[in-house]
N, C-alpha and C positions, 0 to 999 in steps of 0.2 A: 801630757795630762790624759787621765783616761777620762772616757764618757761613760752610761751606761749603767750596766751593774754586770758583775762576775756569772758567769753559767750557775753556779751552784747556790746564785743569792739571790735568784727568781723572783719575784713575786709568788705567795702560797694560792693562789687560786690560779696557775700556770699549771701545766703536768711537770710532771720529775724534769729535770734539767738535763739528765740524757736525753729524752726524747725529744725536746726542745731542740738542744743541738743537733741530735740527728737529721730530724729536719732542715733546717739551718745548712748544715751542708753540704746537702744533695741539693736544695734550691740555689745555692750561692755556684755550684759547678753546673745547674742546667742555666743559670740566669735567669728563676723567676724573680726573683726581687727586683731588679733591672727593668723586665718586662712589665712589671705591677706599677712601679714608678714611674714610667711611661704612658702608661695607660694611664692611670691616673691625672697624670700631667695636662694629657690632651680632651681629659671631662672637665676638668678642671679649666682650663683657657677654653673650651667652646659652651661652659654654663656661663662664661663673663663675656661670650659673646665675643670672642676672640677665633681666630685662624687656630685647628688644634695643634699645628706646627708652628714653631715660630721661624720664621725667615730672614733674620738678621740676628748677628749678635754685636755686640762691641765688647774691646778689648783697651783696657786703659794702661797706660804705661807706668 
C-alpha cells in the first residue's frame, strides 16, 4: 500500500514538484532527513524531561 501522495499531486501551495523532488534527493543522499529526525527526537525526550538518548531498547519476539 502506498502512503502519501504522488510528486506531481503536491499540495498547490508547495512549489512545482520538480523542485520539491529535487530537493528530496540531494537531502536523502547527504542524510538530512535522518539527521533532522534525530535532532528532533532528542528535543523532543529532553522537553519531557527525559535523557536525549535513549539507553536501552527491548526487542519482543
Amino acid at each position: 500500500m502506498r502512503t502519501g501522495c504522488a510528486w506531481r499531486q503536491l499540495p498547490a501551495d508547495f512549489p512545482p514538484w520538480q523542485t520539491v523532488y529535487w530537493y528530496f534527493v540531494r537531502w536523502e543522499k547527504q542524510r538530512v532527513t535522518l539527521r533532522m529526525l534525530d535532532a528532533l527526537r532528542q528535543q523532543v525526550r529532553q522537553v519531557e524531561g527525559r535523557d536525549g538518548e535513549p539507553r536501552a531498547g527491548i526487542i519482543d519476539s
